[in-house]
C-alpha positions as CSV (number, residue, x, y, z in Angstrom):
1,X,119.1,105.9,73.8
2,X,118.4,103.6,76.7
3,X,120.8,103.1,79.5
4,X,120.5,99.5,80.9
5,X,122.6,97.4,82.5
6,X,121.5,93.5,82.0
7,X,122.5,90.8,84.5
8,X,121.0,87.4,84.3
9,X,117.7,88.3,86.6
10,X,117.8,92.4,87.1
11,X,117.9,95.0,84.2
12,X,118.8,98.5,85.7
13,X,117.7,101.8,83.7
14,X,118.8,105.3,84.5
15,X,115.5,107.8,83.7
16,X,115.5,111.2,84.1
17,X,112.8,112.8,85.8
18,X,112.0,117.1,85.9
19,X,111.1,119.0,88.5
20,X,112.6,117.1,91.8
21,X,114.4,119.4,94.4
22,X,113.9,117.1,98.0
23,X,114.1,114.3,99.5
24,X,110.2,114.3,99.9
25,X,110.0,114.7,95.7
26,X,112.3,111.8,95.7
27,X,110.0,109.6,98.1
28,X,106.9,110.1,96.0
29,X,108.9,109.4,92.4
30,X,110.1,106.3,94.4
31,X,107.1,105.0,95.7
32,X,104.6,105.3,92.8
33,X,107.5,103.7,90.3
34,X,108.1,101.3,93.5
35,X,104.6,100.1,92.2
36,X,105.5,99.0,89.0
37,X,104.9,95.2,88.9
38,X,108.8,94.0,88.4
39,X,110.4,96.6,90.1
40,X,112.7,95.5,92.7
41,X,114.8,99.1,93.3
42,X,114.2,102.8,93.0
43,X,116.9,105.2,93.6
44,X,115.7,109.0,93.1
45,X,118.2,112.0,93.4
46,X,116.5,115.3,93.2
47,X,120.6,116.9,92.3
48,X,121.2,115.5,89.1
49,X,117.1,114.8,88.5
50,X,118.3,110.9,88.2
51,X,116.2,107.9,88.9
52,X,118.0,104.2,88.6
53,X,115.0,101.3,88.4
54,X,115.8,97.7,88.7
55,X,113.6,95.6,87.7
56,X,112.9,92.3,86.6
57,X,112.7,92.7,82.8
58,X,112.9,95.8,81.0
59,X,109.7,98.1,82.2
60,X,106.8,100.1,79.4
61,X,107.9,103.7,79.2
62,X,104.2,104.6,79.6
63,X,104.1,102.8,82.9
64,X,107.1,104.7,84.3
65,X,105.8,107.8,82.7
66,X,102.2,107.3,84.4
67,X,103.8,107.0,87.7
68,X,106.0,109.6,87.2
69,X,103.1,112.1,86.5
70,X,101.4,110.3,89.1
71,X,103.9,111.8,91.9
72,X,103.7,115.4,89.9
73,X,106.8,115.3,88.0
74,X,107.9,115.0,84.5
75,X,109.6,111.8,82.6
76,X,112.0,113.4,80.3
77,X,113.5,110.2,79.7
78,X,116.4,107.9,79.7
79,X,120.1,109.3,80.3
């Protein structure tokens, strides 16, 4: 189940990401999904391992997954 929220130009999806405990784990998942063509937004909270991306149109898994493992972390998925 993907959770999106659609507006006319931005669709926002919740992922959740393992392995975050800091504000420095949630700079790297941040920057490296802040890479994604389309992306507009990251919001990364290492607490609850939640990471809201709004982007222009709704973004390949395997490109969020690559960055992801890119910053060392694990895509579990979508909440």
């Amino acid at each position: 189940m993907t959770a999106q929220i659609d507006t006319p130009t931005t669709v926002t999806t919740v992922y959740k990401v393992s392995g975050m405990s800091c504000g420095h784990c949630e700079g790297a998942v941040s920057a490296e999904i802040s890479e994604i063509p389309g992306v507009s937004s990251v919001q990364a909270v290492a607490s609850t391992g939640e990471v809201t991306v709004a982007s222009a149109a709704p973004l390949d898994e395997k490109a969020v997954r690559d960055a992801v493992d890119e910053a060392g972390f694990e895509l579990v998925g979508t909440v």
